[in-house]
KEKE-3310 file (N, C-alpha, C; in steps of 0.2 Angstrom, whole numbers, plus 5000, padded with zeros to 4 digits):
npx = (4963:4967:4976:4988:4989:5000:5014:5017:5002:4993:4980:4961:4950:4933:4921:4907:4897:4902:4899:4895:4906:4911:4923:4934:4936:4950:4949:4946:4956:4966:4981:4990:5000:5013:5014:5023:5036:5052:5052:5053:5055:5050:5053:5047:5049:5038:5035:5044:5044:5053:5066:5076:5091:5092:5085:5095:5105:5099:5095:5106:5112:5103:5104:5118:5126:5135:5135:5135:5130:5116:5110:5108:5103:5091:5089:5080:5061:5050:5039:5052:5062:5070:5075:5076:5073:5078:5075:5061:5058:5069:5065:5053:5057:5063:5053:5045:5054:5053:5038:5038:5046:5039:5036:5031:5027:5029:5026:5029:5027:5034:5032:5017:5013:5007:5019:5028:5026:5012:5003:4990:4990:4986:4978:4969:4953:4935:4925:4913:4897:4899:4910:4928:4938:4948:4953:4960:4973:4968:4954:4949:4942:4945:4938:4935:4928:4919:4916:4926:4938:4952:4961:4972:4983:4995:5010:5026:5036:5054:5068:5085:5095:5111:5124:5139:5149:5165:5175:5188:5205:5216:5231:5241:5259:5273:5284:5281:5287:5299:5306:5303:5310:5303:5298:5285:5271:5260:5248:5238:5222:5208:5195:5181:5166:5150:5136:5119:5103:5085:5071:5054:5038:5020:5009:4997:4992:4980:4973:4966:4953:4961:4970:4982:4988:4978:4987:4990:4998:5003:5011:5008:4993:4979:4968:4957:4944:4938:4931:4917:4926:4939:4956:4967:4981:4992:4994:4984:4973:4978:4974:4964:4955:4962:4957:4942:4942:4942:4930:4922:4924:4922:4924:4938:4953:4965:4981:4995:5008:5020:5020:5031:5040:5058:5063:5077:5086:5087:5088:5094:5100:5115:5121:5132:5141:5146:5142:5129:5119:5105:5094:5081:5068:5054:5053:5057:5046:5035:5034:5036:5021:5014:5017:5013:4999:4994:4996:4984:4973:4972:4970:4968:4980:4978)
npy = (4991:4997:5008:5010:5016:5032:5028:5035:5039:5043:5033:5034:5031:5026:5037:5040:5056:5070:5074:5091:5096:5105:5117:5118:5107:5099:5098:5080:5080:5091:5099:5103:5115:5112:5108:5117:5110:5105:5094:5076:5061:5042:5027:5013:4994:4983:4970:4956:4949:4939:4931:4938:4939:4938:4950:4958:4961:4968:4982:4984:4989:4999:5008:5011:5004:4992:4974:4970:4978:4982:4968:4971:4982:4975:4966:4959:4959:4965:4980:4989:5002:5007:5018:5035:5053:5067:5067:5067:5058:5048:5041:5038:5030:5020:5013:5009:5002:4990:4987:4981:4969:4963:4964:4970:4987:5004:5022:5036:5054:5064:5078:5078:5073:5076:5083:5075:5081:5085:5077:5071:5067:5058:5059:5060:5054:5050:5039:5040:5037:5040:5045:5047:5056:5069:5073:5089:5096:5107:5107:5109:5100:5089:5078:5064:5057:5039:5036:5041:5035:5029:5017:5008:5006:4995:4997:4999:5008:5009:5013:5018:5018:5023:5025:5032:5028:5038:5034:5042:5039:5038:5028:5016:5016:5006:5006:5022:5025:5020:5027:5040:5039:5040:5050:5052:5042:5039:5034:5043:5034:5032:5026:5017:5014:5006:5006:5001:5000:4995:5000:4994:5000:4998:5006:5015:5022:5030:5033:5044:5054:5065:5073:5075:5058:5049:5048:5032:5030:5017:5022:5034:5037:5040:5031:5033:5035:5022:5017:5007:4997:4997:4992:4982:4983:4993:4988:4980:4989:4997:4987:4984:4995:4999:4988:4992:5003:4998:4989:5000:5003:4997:4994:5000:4993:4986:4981:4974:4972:4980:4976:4968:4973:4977:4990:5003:5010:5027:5041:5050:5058:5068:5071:5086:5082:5069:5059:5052:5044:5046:5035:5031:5027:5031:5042:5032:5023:5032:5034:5021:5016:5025:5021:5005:5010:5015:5001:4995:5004:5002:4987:4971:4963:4957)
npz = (4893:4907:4916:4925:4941:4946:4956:4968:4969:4982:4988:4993:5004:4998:5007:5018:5015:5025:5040:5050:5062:5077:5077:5065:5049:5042:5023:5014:5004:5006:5007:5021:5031:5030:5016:5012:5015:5010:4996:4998:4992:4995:4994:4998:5000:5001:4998:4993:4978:4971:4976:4988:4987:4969:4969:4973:4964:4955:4961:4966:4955:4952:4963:4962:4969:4981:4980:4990:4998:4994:4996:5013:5014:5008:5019:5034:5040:5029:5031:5022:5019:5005:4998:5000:4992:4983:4972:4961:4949:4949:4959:4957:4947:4951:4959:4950:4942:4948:4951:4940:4943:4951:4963:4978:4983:4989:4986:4994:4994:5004:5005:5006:5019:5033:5047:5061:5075:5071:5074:5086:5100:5113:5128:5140:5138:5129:5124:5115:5107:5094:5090:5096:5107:5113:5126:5131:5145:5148:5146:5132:5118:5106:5092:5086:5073:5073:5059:5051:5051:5045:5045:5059:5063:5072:5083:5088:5098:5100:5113:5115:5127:5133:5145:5151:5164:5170:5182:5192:5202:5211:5211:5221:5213:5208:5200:5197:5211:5211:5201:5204:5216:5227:5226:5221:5223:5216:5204:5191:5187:5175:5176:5164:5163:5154:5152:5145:5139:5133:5129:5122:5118:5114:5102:5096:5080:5072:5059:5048:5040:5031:5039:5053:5060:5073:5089:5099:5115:5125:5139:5140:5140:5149:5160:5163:5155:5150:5158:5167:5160:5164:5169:5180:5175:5166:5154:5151:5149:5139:5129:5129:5126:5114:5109:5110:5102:5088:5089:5089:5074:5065:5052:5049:5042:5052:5057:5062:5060:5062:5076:5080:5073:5068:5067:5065:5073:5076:5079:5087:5102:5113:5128:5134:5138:5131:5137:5139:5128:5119:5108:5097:5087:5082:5071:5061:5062:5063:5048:5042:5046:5040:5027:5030:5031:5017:5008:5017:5012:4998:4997:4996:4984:4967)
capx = (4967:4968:4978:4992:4990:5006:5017:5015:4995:4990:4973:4959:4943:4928:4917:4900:4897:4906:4895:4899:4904:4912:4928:4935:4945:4953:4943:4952:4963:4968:4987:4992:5006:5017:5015:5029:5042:5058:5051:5058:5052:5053:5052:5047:5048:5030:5035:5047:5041:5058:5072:5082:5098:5089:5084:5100:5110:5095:5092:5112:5113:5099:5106:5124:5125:5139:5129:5134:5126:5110:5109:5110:5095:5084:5090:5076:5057:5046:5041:5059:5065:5075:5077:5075:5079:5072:5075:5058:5060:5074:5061:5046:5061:5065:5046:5041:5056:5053:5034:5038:5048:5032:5038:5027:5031:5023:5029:5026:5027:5033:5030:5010:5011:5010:5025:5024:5024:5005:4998:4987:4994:4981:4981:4963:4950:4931:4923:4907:4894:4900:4918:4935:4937:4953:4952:4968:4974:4964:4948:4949:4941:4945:4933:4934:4921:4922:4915:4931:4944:4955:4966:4974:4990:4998:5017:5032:5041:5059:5071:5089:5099:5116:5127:5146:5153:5171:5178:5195:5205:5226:5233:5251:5262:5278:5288:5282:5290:5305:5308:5305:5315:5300:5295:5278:5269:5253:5246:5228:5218:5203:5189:5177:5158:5146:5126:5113:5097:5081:5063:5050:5032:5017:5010:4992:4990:4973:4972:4956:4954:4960:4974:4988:4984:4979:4993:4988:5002:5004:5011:5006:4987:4978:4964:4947:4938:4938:4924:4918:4929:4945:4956:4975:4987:4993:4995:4976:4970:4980:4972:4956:4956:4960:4948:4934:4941:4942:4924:4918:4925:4922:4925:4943:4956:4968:4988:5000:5015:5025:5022:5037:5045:5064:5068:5084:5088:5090:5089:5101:5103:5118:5123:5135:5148:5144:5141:5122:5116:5098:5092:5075:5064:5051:5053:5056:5040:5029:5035:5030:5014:5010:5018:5007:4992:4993:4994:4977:4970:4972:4966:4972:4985:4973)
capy = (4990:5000:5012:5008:5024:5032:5025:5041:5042:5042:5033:5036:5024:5031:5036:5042:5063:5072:5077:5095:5095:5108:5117:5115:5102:5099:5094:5076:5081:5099:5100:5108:5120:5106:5106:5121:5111:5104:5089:5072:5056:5038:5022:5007:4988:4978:4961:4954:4943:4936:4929:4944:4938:4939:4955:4964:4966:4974:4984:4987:4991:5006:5013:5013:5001:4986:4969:4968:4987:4980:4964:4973:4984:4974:4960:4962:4960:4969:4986:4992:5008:5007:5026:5044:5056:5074:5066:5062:5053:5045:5037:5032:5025:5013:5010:5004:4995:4984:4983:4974:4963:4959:4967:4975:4994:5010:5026:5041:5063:5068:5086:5077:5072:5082:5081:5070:5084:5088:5072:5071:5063:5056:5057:5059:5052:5048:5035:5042:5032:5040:5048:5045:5061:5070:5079:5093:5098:5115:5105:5109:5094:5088:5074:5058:5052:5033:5036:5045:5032:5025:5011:5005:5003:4993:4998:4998:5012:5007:5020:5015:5023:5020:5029:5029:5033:5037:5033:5044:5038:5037:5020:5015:5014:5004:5011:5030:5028:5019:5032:5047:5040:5040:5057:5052:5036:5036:5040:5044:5030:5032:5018:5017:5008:5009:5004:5000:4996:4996:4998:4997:5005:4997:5011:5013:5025:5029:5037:5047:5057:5074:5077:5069:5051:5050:5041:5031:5028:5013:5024:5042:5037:5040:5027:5032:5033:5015:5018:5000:4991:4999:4986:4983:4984:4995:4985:4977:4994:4996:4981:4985:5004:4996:4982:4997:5007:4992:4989:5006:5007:4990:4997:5002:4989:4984:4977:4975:4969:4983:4976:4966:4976:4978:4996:5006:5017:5031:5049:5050:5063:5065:5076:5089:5080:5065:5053:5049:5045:5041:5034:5030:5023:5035:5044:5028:5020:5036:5032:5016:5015:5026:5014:5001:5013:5014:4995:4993:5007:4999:4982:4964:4960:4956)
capz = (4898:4915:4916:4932:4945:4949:4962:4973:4972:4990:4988:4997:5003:4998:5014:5018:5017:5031:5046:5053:5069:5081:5075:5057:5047:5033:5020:5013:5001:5006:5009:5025:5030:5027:5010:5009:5013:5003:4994:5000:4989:4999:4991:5005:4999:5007:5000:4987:4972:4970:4981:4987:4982:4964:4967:4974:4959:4952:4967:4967:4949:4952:4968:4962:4979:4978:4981:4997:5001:4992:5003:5018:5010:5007:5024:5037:5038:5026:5026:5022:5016:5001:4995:5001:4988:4982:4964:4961:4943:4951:4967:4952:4939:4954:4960:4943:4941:4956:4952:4935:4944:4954:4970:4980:4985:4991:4985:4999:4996:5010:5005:5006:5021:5042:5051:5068:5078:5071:5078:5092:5106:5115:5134:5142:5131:5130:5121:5114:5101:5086:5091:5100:5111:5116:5130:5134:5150:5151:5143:5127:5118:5100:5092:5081:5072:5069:5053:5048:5053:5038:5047:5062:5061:5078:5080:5095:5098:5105:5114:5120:5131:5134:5147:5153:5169:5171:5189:5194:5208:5213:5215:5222:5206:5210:5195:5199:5215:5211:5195:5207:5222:5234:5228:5217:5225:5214:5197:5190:5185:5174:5174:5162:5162:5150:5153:5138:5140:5128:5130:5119:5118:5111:5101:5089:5075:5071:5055:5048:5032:5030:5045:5055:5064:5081:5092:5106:5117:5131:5143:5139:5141:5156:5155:5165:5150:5150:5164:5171:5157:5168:5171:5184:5174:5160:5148:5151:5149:5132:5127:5132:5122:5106:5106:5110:5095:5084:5090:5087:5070:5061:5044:5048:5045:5058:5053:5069:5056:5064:5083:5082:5067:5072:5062:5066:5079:5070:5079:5093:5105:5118:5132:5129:5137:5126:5139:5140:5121:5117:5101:5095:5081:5084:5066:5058:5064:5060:5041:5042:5048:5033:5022:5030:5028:5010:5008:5016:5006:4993:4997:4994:4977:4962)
cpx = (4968:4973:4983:4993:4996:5008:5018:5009:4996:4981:4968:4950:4939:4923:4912:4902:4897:4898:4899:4899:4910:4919:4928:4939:4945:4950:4949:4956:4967:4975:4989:4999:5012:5020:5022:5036:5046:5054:5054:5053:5053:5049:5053:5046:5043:5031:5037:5043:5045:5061:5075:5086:5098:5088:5088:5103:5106:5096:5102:5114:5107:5100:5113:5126:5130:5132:5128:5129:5119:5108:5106:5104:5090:5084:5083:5070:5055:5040:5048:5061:5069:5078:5071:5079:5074:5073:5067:5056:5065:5070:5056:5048:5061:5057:5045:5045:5054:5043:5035:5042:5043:5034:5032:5029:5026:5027:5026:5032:5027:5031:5022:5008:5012:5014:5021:5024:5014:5000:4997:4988:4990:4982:4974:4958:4943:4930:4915:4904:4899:4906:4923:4935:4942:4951:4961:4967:4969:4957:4944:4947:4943:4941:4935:4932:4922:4920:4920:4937:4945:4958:4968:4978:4995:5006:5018:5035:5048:5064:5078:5094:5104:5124:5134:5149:5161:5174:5186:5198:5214:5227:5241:5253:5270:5281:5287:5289:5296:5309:5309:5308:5309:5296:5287:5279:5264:5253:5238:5228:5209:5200:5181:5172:5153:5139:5124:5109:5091:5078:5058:5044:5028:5012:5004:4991:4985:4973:4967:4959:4955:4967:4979:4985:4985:4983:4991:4995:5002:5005:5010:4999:4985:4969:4956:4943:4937:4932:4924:4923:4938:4949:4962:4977:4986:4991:4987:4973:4969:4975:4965:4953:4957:4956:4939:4935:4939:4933:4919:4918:4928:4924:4931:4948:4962:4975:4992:5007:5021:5025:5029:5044:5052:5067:5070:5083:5089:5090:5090:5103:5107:5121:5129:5144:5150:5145:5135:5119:5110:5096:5084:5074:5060:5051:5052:5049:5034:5032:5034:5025:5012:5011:5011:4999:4990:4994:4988:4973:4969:4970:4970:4975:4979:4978)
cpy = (4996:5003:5011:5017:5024:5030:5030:5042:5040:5039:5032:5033:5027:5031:5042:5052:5063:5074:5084:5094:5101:5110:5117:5110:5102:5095:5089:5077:5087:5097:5106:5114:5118:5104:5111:5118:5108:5096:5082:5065:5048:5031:5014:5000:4983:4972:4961:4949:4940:4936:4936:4943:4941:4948:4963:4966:4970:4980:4989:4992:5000:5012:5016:5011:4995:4980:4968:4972:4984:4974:4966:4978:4978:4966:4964:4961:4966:4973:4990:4998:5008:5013:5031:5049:5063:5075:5064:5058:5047:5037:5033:5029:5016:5009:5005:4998:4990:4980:4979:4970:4958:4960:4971:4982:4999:5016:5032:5049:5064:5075:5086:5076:5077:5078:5080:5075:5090:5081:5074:5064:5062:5055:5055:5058:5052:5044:5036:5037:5033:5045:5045:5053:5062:5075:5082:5094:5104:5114:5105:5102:5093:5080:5070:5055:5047:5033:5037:5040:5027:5018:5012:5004:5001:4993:4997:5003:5011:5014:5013:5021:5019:5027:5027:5034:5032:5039:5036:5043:5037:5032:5019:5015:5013:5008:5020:5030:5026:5025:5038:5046:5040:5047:5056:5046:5033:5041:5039:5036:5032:5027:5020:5012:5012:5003:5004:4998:4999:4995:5000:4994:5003:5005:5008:5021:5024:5035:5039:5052:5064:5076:5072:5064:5056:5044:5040:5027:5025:5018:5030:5043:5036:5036:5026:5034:5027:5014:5012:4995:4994:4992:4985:4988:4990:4993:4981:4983:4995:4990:4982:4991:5001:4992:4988:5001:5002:4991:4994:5009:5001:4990:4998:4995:4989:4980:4979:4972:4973:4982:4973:4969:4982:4983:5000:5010:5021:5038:5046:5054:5062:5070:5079:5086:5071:5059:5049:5052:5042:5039:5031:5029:5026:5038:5038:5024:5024:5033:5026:5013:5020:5023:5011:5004:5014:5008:4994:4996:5002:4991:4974:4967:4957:4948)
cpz = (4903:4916:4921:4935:4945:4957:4968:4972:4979:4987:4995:4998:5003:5006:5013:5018:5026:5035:5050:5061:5072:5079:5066:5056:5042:5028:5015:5010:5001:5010:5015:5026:5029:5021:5007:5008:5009:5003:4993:4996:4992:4994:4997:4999:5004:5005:4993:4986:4970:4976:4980:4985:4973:4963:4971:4968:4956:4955:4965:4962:4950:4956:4967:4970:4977:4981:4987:5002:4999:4995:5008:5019:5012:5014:5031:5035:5035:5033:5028:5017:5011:4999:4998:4997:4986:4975:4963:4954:4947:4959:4960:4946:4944:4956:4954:4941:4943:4954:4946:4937:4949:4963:4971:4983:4985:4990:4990:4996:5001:5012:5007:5012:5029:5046:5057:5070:5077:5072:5084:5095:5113:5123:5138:5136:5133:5125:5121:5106:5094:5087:5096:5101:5116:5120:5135:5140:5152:5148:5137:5124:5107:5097:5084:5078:5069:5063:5050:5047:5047:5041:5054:5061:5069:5079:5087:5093:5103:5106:5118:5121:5135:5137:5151:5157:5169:5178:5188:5200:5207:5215:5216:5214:5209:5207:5197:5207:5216:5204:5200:5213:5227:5232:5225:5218:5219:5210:5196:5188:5185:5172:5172:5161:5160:5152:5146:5143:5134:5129:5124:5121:5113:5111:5094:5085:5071:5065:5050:5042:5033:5033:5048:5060:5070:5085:5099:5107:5124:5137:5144:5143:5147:5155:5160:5162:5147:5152:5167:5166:5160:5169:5176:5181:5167:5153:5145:5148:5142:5126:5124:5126:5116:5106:5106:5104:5090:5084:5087:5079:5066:5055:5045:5048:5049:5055:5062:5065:5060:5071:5085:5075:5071:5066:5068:5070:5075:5073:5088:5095:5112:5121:5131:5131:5134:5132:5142:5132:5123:5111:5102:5089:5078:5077:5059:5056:5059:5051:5039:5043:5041:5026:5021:5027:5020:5008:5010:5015:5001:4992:4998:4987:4975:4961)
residu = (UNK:UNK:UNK:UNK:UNK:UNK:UNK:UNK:UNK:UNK:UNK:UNK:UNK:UNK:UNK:UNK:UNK:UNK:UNK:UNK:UNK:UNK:UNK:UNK:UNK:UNK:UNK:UNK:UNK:UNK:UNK:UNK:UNK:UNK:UNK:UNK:UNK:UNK:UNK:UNK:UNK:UNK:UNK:UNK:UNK:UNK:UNK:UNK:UNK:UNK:UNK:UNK:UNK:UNK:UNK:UNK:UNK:UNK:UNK:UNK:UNK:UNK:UNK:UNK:UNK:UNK:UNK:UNK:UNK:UNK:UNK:UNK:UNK:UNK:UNK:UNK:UNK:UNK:UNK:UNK:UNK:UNK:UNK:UNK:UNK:UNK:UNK:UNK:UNK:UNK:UNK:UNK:UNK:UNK:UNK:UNK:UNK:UNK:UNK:UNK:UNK:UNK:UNK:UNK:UNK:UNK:UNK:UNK:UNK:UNK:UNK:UNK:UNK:UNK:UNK:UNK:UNK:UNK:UNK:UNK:UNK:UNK:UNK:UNK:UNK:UNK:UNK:UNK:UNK:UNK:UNK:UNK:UNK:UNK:UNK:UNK:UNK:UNK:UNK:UNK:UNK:UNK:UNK:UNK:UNK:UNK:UNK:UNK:UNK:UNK:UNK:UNK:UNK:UNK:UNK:UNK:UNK:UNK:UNK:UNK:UNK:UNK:UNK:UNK:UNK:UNK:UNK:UNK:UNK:UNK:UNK:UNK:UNK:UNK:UNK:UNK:UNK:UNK:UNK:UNK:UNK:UNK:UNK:UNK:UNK:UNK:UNK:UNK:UNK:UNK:UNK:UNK:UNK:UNK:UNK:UNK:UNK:UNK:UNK:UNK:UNK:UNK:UNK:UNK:UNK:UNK:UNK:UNK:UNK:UNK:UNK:UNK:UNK:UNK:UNK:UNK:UNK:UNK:UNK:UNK:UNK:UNK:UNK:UNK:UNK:UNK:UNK:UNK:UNK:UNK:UNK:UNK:UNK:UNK:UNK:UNK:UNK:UNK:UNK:UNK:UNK:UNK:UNK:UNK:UNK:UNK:UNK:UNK:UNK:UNK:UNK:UNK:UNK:UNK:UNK:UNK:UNK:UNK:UNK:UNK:UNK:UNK:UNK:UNK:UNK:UNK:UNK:UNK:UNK:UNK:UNK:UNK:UNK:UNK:UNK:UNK:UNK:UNK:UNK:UNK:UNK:UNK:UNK:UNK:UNK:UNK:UNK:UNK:UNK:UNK:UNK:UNK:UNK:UNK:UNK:UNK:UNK:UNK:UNK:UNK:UNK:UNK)
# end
């Protein structure tokens, strides 16, 4: 009988020998500078095998969560974040639970993987036979060979932002000026309005062996390396760009589950006199598109 990998391997799709090419990179399994820091263990849920009701009091019973805390867990399309904890016994007591319950789950080391600020953030590009090609401001060029590319992962980045003005003005006040006899007519009045709004950001993550994905983003990307496939609008463009990678790099598979996936606002910054917050998903996301990534690693469910 077969052996069951642990629930934090990362695996990894075998692929043709590397080709050198200009520069150095990290050969697949090599841990980058990233690896030093404090070790964080996450446990994501990709698809119950029971009724969630069924499987909150378990879920409750292992978090030390009331039911209703476990509920509220696991409410929401899948892929859902159950635990982050820098127990890591405590991350792969819960994984195994869940897979002998026939739950699907992806264990992620964070300590394994490079923080978002070491993606390539794609703005000018070229589309060459056997690479995807970043080009920097000063011309610098960095190079992507479709050979290399692990997955597609189609996501939305949402941002909200919600600001509140407060209007000061002096209005008659009968009582003031019957109390002071005529001598105080009018007192302050502060008026408060508060704005929302929210937009979200189609957003691909191109993930390749060795290093952190490359993110193509909707409105970052400047899009005349399309050449004659140029198109109006934005959004055509965006369109256009994936379906050329997609094309260039037929081996890689492709998941868009997280185009309409509605995870948490969760990092919020707000001016110092606290009346322009912003929040975003943006951290959230990058965590689950590597979730995703490791599900189609790994293949279909036997």
């Amino acid at each position: 009988m077969a052996s069951t990998p642990s629930l934090f391997d990362i695996p990894n799709r075998p692929q043709p020998a590397r080709r050198r090419h200009a520069g150095t990179a990290l050969p697949p399994r090599q841990r980058g500078p990233w690896a030093s820091l404090e070790r964080v263990f996450v446990v994501a849920l990709v698809s119950l095998g029971t009724p969630a009701e069924l499987e909150a009091e378990h879920l409750a019973q292992a978090l030390g969560l009331t039911r209703f805390e476990a509920r509220q867990r696991l409410a929401g399309t899948p892929p859902l974040i159950l635990l982050r904890t820098k127990d890591a016994q405590r991350a792969k007591s819960l994984g195994a639970a869940m897979l002998s319950r026939g739950h699907q789950v992806v264990g992620l080391d964070l300590a394994q993987l490079p923080p978002a600020d070491a993606q390539v953030r794609v703005r000018d590009f070229r589309l060459e036979p056997d690479a995807l090609v970043s080009v920097a401001p000063n011309g610098a060029e960095q190079r992507l060979p479709w050979a290399d590319v692990l997955g597609l992962v189609h996501a939305a980045h949402a941002r909200s932002d919600q600001s509140v003005e407060v209007t000061r003005e002096r209005k008659f006040s009968v009582g003031r000026a019957v109390m002071s006899q005529g001598l105080l007519v009018t007192k302050a009045v502060a008026t408060e309005r508060t704005t929302a709004s929210t937009e979200r950001e189609p957003v691909v993550y191109v993930f390749h062996r060795g290093a952190a994905p490359w993110l193509l983003t909707e409105s970052h990307l400047r899009y005349a390396g399309l050449g004659s496939a140029l198109r109006p609008t934005r959004l055509e463009n965006f369109a256009a760009l994936l379906q050329a990678v997609r094309t260039a790099a037929p081996g890689a598979p492709y998941d868009a589950r997280l185009l309409e996936h509605r995870a948490a606002l969760s990092k919020e910054r707000a001016d110092f006199r606290g009346q322009q917050r912003t929040s975003d998903n943006t951290e959230t996301v990058d965590l689950l598109a590597r979730v995703v990534l490791q599900v189609l690693l790994r293949g279909p469910r036997p």
